[in-house]
C-alpha positions, -999 to +999 in steps of 0.1 A: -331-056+039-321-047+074-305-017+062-319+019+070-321+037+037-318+069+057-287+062+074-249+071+056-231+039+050-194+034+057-162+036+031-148+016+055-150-021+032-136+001+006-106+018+023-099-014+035-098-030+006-078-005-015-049-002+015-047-039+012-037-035-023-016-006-021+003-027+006+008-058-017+016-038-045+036-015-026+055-044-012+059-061-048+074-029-060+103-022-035+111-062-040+111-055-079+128-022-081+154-032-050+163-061-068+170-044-102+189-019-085+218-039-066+233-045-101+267-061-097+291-040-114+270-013-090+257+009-115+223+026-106+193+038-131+168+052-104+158+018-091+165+031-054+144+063-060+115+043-072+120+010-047+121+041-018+091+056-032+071+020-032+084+016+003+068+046+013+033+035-006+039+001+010+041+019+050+013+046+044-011+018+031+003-002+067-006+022+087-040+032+071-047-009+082-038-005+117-056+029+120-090+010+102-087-018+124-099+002+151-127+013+134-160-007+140 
């Protein structure tokens, strides 16, 4: 192993990883929820609320991305 045992390793792989997820699954979410909630007689059960909230999962784990793929 090239790896010095003394040296703190980086959570980097991991974050990485993780935001991925949160952005597919944030993405999944605002499809599922937006599509339940444009109902055509137009009634409305809190599928905004939750597709808004997913949304906001979905651009917190994009931006955690771009700010990682600065990092070495």
């Amino acid at each position: 192993m090239s790896e010095d045992p003394d040296r703190p390793q980086s959570a980097y792989t991991l974050r990485r990883v993780l935001a991925a997820l949160a952005l597919v699954g944030g993405l999944a979410g605002t499809i599922a929820f937006g599509r339940a909630a444009a109902r055509p007689d137009g009634t409305t059960t809190g599928e905004w609320v939750a597709a808004v909230i997913c949304a906001g999962v979905a651009l917190t784990a994009l931006i955690d991305l771009l700010v990682l793929r600065r990092k070495p």
